[in-house]
Every structure is written in C-alpha cells, then in structure tokens.
C-alpha positions in Angstrom: 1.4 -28.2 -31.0 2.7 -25.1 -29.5 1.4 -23.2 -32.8 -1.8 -24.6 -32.1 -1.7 -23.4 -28.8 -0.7 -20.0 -29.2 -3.0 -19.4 -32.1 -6.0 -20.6 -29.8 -4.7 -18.1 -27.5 -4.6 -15.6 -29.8 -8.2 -16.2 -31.1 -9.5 -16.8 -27.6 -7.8 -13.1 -26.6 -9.8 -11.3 -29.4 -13.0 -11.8 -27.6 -12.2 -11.6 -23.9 -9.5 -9.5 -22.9 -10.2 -9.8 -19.2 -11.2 -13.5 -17.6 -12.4 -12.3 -14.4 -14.5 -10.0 -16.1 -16.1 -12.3 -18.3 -16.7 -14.6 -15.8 -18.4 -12.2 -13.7 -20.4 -11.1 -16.5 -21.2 -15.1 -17.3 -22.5 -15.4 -13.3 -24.4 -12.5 -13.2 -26.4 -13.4 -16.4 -26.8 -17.2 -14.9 -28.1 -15.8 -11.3 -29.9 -13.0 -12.9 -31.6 -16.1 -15.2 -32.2 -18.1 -12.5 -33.5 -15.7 -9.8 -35.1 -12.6 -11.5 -38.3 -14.9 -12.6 -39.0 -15.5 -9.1 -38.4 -12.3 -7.6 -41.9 -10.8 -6.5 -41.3 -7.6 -8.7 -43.1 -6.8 -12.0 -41.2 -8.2 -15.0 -40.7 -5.4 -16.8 -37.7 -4.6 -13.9 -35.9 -8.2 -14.7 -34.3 -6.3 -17.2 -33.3 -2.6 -15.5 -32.3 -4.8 -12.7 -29.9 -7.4 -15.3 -28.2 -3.9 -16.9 -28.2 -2.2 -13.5 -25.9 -5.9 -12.6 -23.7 -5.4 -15.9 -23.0 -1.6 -14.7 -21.7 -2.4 -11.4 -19.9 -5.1 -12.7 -18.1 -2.6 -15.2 -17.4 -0.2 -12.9 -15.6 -2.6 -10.4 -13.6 -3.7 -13.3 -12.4 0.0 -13.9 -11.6 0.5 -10.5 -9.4 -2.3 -10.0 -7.8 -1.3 -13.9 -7.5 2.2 -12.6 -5.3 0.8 -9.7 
C-alpha cells in the first residue's frame, strides 16, 4: 500500500510541482468563469483580463520562491 502511495505521489508531482500555486491558478479560472460574463465590459477583455490574473498569479509565486 505504501508503493501505491508513493507511486501516486510520484505521478501526482509530475504535473503540479507547487499546490498553492495550482490552486490559485484553479480559483482564479473558477472566479474568472463565474464573474467575467457579468462584468459590464466588452467580451473580447474576459480574456486579457483571465491572462492578466494568471501573470500576477506567477509572479507572486516567484516572489515568494525567490525568498
């Protein structure tokens, strides 16, 4: 069972490295998703405004790796 564990662990670590930065990145998508349609801007900003979310995101995760 351990194996099991471990592998799972393994597999799991191949594709997020980070948790708090995959969460993040998991919110942002869901508010972005749930708000953006009824923000009174044009919709050709929903997705600038999704990426410009996804940059700050990034960079706050660099910052507190650089630390």
């Amino acid at each position: 069972m351990k194996a099991a564990i471990g592998a799972l662990r393994e597999f799991l670590g191949l594709f997020v490295d980070d948790g708090r930065f995959a969460i993040a990145l998991v919110l942002w998508s869901a508010a972005a998703g749930y708000f953006l349609p009824d923000l009174p801007v044009n919709a050709g900003w929903d997705g600038p405004i999704l990426f410009l979310g996804y940059l700050l995101i990034l960079a706050e995760n660099l910052h507190r790796s650089a630390r």
